[in-house]
VONU-923858 format. One record per residue (C-alpha): residue in one letter; y, z, x. Coordinates in steps of 0.25 Angstrom, whole numbers, plus 5000, padded with zeros to 4 digits. Example, Ala and Ser with C-alpha at 12.3 -4.5 7.8 and 13.67 -1.06 7.14 Angstrom:
@rest = A, py = 4982, pz = 5031, px = 5049
@rest = S, py = 4996, pz = 5029, px = 5055
***
This chain:
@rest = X, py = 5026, pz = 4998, px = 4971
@rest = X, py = 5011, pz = 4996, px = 4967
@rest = X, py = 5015, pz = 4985, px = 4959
@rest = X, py = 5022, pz = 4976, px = 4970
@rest = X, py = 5008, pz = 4980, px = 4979
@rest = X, py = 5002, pz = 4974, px = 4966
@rest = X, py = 5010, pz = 4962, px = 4969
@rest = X, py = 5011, pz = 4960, px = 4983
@rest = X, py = 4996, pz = 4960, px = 4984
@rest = X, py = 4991, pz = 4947, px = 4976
@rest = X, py = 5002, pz = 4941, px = 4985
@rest = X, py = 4996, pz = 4946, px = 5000
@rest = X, py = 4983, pz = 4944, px = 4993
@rest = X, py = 4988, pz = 4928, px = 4990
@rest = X, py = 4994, pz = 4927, px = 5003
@rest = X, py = 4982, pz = 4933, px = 5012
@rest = X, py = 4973, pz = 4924, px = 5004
@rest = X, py = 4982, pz = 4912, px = 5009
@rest = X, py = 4984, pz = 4915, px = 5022
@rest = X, py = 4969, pz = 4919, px = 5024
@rest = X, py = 4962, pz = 4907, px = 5015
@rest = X, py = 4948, pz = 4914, px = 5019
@rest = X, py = 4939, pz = 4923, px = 5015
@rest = X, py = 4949, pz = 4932, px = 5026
@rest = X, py = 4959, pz = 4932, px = 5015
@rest = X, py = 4947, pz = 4941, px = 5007
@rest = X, py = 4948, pz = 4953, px = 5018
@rest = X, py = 4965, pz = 4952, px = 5019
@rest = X, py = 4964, pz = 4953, px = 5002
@rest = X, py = 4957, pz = 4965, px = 5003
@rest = X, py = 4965, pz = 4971, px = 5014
@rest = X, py = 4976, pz = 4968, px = 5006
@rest = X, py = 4970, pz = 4976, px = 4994
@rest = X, py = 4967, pz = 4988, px = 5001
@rest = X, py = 4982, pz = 4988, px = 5007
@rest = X, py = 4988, pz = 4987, px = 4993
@rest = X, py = 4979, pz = 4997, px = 4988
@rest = X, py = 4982, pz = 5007, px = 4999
@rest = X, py = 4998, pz = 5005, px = 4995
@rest = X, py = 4995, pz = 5007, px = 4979
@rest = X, py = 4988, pz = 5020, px = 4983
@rest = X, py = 5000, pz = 5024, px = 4992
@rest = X, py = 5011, pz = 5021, px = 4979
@rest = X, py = 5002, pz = 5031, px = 4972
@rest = X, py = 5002, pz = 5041, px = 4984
@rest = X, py = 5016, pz = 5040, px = 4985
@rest = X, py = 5018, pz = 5041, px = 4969
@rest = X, py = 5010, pz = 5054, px = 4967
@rest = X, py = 5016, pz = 5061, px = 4980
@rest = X, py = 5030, pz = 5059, px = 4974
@rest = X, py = 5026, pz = 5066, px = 4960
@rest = X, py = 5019, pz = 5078, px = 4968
@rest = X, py = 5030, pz = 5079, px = 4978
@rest = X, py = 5040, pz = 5081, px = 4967
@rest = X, py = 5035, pz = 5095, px = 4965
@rest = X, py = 5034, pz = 5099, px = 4977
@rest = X, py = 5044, pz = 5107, px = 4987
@rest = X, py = 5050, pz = 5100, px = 4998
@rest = X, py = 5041, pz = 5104, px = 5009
@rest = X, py = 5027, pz = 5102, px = 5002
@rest = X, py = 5034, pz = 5089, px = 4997
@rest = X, py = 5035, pz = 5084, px = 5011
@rest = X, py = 5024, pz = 5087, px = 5017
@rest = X, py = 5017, pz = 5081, px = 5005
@rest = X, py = 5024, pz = 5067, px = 5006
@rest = X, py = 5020, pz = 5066, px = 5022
@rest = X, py = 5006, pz = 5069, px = 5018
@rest = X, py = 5007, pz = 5058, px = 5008
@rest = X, py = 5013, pz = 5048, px = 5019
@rest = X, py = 5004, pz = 5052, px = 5030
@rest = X, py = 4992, pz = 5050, px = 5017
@rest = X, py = 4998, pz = 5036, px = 5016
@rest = X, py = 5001, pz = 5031, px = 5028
@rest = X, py = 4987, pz = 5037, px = 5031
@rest = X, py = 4982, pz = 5027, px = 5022
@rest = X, py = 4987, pz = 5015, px = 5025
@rest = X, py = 4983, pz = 5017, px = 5039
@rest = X, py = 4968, pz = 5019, px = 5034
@rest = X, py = 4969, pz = 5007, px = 5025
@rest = X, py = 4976, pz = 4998, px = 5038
@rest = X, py = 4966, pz = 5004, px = 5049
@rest = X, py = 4954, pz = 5000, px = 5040
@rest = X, py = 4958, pz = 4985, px = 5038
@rest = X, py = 4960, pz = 4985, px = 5053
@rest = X, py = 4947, pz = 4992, px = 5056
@rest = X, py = 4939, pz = 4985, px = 5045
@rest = X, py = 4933, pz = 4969, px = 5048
@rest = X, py = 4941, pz = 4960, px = 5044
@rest = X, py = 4933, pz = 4953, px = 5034
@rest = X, py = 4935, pz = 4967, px = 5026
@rest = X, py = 4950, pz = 4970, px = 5025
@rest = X, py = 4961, pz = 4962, px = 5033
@rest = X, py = 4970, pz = 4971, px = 5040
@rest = X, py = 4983, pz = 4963, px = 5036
@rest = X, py = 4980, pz = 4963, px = 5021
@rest = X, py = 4977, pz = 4976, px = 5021
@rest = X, py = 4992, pz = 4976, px = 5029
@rest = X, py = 4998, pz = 4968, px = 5020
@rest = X, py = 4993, pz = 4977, px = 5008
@rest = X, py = 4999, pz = 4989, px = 5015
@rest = X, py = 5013, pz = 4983, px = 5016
@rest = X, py = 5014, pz = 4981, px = 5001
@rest = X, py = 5017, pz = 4995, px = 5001
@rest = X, py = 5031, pz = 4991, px = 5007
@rest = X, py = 5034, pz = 4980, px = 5001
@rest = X, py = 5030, pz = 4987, px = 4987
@rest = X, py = 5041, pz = 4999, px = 4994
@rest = X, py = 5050, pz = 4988, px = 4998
@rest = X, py = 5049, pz = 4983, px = 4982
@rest = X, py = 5055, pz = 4995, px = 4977
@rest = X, py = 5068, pz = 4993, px = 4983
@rest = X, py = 5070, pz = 4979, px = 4979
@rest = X, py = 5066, pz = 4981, px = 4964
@rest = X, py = 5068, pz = 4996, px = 4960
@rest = X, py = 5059, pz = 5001, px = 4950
@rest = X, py = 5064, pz = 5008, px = 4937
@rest = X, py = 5063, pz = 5025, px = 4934
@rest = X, py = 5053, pz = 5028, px = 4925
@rest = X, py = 5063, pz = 5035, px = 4918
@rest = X, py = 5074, pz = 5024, px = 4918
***
């Protein structure tokens, strides 16, 4: 998944930087940057709880995977509320929307080309 964010975000960068074709474009990029970079901090979040869930009993398990979801979704909501909250010139709010969707097209990826096990 990190890598398709890796991918897709040279092509929003590309296309901001098009569509923008001023200095504007400089403030969408690093909304853009800050999106992704929330996502690949998210993967990890989501790697590491499924390893220390796998010991644990049902209950605790649970409760541990809402704690993570709420963490996350906390995030992205800090990460969207400062790009709307912050001028502008600093972070465009629609890069930094357009960063945030990479998580579901990266999601959306793993259906239509499945990775391998590790131990296949």
């Amino acid at each position: 998944m990190i890598w398709v964010i890796l991918i897709l975000l040279p092509v929003i960068v590309i296309a901001g930087i098009l569509y923008y074709r001023s200095w504007g474009a400089v403030s969408f990029v690093h909304g853009t940057f800050w999106g992704a970079a929330l996502n690949i901090i998210k993967i990890v979040m989501i790697d590491r709880a499924v390893d220390k869930i796998a010991g644990m009993e049902k209950d605790k398990a649970e409760n541990f995977v809402r704690l993570q979801h709420l963490l996350r979704f906390a995030l992205t909501g800090i990460v969207l509320v400062s790009a709307a909250l912050l001028p502008n010139s600093i972070i465009n709010i629609w890069g930094a929307a357009a960063g945030v969707l990479t998580f579901q097209a990266a999601t959306f990826s793993l259906k239509v080309f499945p990775v391998k096990e590790e131990n296949e």
